[in-house]
N, C-alpha and C positions, 0 to 999 in steps of 0.2 A: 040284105037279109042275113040274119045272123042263124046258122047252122048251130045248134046243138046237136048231143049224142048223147044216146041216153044206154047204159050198159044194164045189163041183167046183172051182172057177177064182174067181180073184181080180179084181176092177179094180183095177188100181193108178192111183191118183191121177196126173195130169199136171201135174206145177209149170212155171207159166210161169219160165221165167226170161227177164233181160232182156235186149235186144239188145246193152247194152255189155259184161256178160257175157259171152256168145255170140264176140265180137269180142277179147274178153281173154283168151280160154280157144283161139280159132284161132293168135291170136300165139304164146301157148305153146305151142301143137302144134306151129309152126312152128319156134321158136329150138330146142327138143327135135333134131326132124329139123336142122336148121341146124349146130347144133353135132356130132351124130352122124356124119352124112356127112363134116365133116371131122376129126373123130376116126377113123374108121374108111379115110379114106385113110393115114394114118398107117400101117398094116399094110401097102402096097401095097408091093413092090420097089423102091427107090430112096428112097422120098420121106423117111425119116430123112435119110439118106446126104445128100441136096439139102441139107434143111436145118442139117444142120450143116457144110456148105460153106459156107452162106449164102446159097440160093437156094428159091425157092416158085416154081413152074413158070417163070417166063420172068422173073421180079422177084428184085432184090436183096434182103434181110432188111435193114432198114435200120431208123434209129429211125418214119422220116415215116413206111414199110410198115406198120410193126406200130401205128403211131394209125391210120392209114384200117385196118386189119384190123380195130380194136378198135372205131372207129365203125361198120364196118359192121355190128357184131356189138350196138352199145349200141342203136343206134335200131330194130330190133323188138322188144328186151327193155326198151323203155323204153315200147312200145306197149302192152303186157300194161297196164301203169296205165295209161296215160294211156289209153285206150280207156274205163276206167272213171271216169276223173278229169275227163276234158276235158267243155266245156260241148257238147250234141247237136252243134251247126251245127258247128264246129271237129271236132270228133269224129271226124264223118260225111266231111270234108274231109282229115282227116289220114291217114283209114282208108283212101278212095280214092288219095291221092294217094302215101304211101309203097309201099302193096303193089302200085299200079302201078309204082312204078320196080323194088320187087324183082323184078319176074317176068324183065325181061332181063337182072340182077344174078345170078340164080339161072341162069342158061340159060348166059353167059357164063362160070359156073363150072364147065361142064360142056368147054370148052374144053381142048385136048389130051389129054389120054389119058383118056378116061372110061369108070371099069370102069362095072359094071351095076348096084350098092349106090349109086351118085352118080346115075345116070340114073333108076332109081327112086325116089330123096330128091328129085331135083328135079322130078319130074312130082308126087309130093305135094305138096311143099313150092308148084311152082304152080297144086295144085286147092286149099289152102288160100288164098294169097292171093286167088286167084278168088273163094273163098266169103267173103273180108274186103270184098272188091269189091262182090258182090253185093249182101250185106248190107245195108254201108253204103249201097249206092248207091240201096236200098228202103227206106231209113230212112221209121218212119213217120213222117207227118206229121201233125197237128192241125188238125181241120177249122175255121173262122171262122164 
């Protein structure tokens, strides 16, 4: 006679995953929202119209513009690795120290006309860095 078992409910397994996972997988949530928010001002009345005048809210469209547009946009999609690449100590230092400059980078982009899709990307976009913050900042350590 063959025994089956019939269960009501399951346990599903818990995989740890690792902290610099965890911190490479926050950055992409972030450049995600990062880049959408300004995708999706592009919809707003006027802002083609600006930019092809050659203006982005109160800035020229210039070549130097569009390098600092393009770094600001390389170094959190540069985080996603290196979050996984870089050695603990540096890691944990790059984690805090870059998503702390983003958080008034992201609030400053909220500067002049900010519909409500921009104020809500940037309140995510600043409990994400928060939680890059945290993280990093509980990195565990190894006891002697």
């Amino acid at each position: 006679m063959i025994e089956t078992k019939l269960y009501t409910h399951e346990t599903l397994h818990d995989i740890k995953v690792s902290l610099k996972l965890k911190l490479a997988t926050l950055w992409a949530s972030f450049m995600f929202l990062y880049i959408y928010v300004d995708y999706f001002a592009l919809y707003m009345p006027g802002k083609v119209e600006g930019m092809l005048a050659g203006k982005v809210f109160v800035f020229d469209i210039t070549p130097g513009f569009l390098l600092l547009a393009l770094a600001s946009v390389t170094i959190p999609a540069l985080m996603i690795f290196l979050s996984v690449a870089l050695p603990n100590k540096a890691n944990r230092w790059a984690n805090i120290a870059i998503a702390m400059l983003y958080i008034p980078y992201t609030l400053f982009n909220l500067a002049g006309e900010a519909w409500m899709h921009m104020v809500f990307g940037a309140v995510v976009e600043v409990a994400l860095l928060s939680l890059i913050i945290r993280y990093a900042w509980k990195w565990p350590r190894i006891e002697a």
